[in-house]
C-alpha positions in Angstrom: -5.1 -21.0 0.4 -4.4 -17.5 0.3 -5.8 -14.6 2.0 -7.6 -12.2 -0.9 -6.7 -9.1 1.1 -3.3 -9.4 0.4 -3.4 -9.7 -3.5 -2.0 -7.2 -5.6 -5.0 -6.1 -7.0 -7.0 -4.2 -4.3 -10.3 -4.5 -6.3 -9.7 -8.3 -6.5 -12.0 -10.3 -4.3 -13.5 -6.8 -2.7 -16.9 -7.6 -2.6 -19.8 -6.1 -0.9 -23.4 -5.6 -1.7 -24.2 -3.2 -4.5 -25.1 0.1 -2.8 -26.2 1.3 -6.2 -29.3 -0.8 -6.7 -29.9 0.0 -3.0 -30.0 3.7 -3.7 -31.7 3.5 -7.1 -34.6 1.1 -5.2 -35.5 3.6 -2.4 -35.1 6.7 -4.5 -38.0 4.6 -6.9 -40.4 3.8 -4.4 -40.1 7.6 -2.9 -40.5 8.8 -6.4 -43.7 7.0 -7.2 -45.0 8.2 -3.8 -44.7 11.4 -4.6 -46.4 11.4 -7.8 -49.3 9.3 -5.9 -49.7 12.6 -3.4 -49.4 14.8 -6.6 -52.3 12.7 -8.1 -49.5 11.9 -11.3 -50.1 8.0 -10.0 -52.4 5.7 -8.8 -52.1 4.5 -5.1 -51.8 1.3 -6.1 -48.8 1.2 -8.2 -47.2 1.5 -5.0 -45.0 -1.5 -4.6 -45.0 -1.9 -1.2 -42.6 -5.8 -2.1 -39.9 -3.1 -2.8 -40.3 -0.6 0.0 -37.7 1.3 0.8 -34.6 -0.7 2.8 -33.4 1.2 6.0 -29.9 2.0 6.4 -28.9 -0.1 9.2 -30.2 -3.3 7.5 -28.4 -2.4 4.5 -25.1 -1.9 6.7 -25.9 -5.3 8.7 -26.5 -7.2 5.3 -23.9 -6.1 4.2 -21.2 -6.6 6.8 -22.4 -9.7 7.2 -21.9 -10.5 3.8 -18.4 -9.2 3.8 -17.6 -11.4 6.9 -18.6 -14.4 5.3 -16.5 -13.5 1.9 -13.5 -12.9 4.5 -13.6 -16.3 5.4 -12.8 -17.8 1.5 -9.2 -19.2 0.8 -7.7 -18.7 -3.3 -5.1 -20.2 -4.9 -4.6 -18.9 -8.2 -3.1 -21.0 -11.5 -2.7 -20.3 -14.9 -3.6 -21.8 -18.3 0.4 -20.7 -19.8 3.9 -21.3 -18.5 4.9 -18.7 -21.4 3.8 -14.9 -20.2 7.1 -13.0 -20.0 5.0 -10.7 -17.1 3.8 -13.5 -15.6 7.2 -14.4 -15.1 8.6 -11.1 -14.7 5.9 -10.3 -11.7 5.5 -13.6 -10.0 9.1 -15.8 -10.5 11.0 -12.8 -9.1 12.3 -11.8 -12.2 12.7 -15.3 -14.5 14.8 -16.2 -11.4 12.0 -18.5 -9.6 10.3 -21.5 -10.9 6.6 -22.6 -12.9 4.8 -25.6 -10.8 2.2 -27.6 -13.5 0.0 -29.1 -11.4 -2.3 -32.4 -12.9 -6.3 -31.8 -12.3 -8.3 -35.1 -13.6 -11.4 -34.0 -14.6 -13.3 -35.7 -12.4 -11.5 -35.2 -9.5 -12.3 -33.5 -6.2 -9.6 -31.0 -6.6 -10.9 -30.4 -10.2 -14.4 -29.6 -8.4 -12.8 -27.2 -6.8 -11.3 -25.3 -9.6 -12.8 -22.6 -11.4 -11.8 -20.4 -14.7 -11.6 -16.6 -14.2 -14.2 -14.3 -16.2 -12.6 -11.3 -17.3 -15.4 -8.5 -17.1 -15.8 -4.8 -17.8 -18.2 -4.4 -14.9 -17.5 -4.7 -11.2 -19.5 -7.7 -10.1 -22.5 -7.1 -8.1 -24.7 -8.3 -5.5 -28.3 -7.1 -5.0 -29.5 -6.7 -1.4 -32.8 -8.5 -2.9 -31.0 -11.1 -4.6 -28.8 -11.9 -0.6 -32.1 -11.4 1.3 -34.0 -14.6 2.9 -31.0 -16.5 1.0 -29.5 -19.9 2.8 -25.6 -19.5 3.7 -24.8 -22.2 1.5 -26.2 -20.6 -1.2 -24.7 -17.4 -0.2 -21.2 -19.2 0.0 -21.6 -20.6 -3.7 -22.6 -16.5 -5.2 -19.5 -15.7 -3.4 -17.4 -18.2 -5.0 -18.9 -17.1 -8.6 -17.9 -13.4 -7.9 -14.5 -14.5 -6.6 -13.6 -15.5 -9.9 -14.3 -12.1 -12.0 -11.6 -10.2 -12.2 -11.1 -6.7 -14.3 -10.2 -7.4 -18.2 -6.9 -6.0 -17.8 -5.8 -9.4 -16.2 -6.8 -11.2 -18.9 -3.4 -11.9 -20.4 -2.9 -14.0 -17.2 -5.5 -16.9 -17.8 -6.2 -17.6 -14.6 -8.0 -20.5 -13.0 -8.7 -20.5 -8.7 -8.9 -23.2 -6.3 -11.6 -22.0 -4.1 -12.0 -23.1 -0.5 -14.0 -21.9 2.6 -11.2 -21.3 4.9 -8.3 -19.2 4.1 -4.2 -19.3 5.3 -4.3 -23.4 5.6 -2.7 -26.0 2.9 -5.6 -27.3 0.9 -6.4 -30.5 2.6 -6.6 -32.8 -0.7 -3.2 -33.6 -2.6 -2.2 -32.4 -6.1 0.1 -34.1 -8.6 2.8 -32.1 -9.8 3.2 -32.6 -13.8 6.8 -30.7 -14.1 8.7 -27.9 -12.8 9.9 -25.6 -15.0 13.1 -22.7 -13.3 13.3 -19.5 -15.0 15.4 -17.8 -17.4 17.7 -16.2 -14.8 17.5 -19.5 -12.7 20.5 -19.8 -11.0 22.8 -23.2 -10.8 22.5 -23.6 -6.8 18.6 -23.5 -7.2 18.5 -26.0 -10.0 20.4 -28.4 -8.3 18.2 -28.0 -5.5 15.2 -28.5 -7.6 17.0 -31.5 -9.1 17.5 -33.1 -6.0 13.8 -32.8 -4.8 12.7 -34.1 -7.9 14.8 -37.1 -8.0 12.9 -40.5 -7.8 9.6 -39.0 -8.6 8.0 -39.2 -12.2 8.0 -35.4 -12.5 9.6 -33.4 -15.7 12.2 -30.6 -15.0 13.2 -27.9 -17.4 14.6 -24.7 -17.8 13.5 -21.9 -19.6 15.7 -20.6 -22.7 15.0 -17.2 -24.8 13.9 -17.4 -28.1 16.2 -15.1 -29.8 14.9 -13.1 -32.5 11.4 -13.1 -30.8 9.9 -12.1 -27.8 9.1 -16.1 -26.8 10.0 -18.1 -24.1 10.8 -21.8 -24.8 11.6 -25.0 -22.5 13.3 -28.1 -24.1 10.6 -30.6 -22.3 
């Protein structure tokens, strides 16, 4: 379960609490009381529910929040063994391998998993929406904003294993489908691979090029 911090995208998993909504509250509540002293508003449309927050709760709330967002394990998977960047950027090259993994749908594991929204807009967290909130609740909004990522990864399909703690193995098993070695998969490796594999009801493959077309193809 890997550590967020380190992923390639630094916006990826960078949560905190939106600062915007914070700013836009107080400078709303100031502006009404204004116009209450210029006579432009009653004094009752005061809302006194959304006074204005002070800074060092804001910075507390939020720290807080970060801390407990620091604490969250991903492992990231993909719908496709076929992206020629996927391959290029994560398999060294076409030289590494694809790992299918098996998730029963009503498994633990598969409990566990959740697909990736793609989104224009950085997802947010309202200090009102975290206040007065339990830390389980708190834990599952911060596994839904985990999983939006900017719509220029979309291409990638990605699904995440979620868990509270990060840099461990995740402590249930999963069932490895096949394993599939690059293009540029090299004879030593798939030996290696072939011996690992043998005994076990697991498929092995390696990929070929699709001449004439910008596909990748494994005789499975």
């Amino acid at each position: 379960m890997s550590d967020p911090v380190h992923f390639n995208d630094p916006y990826d998993c960078a949560l905190s609490l939106d600062m915007k909504s914070y700013h836009q509250r107080n400078d709303d509540f100031h502006s009404i009381v204004r116009n209450v002293m210029m006579g432009k508003q009653d004094i009752g449309e005061i809302p006194m529910r959304k006074a204005p927050i002070p800074a060092w709760a804001m910075n507390v709330a939020n720290e807080t929040f970060k801390n407990e967002q620091s604490k969250f394990g991903v492992c990231c998977f993909s719908e496709t063994n076929h992206s020629i960047l996927m391959w290029s950027h994560y398999a060294d090259h076409h030289k590494g391998v694809c790992i299918e993994f098996d998730f029963p749908e009503h498994s633990p594991q598969y409990s566990n998993l959740s697909k990736v929204t793609y989104s224009d807009e950085f997802p947010a967290f309202k200090f009102d929406d975290y206040r007065g909130l339990s830390k389980e609740t708190v834990q599952n909004k911060i596994r839904q904003l985990i999983t939006v990522k900017a719509k220029d990864w979309q291409y990638e399909k990605e699904w995440r294993l979620v868990h509270e703690n990060k840099n461990i193995l995740y402590p249930k098993p999963l069932t490895v489908k096949s394993v599939l070695l690059g293009v540029r998969g090299e004879q030593h490796v798939k030996n290696k691979i072939l011996d690992l594999l043998e005994g076990r009801s697991c498929q092995f493959s390696q990929a070929q090029l699709e001449y004439n077309s910008f596909n990748i193809k494994y005789p499975l």
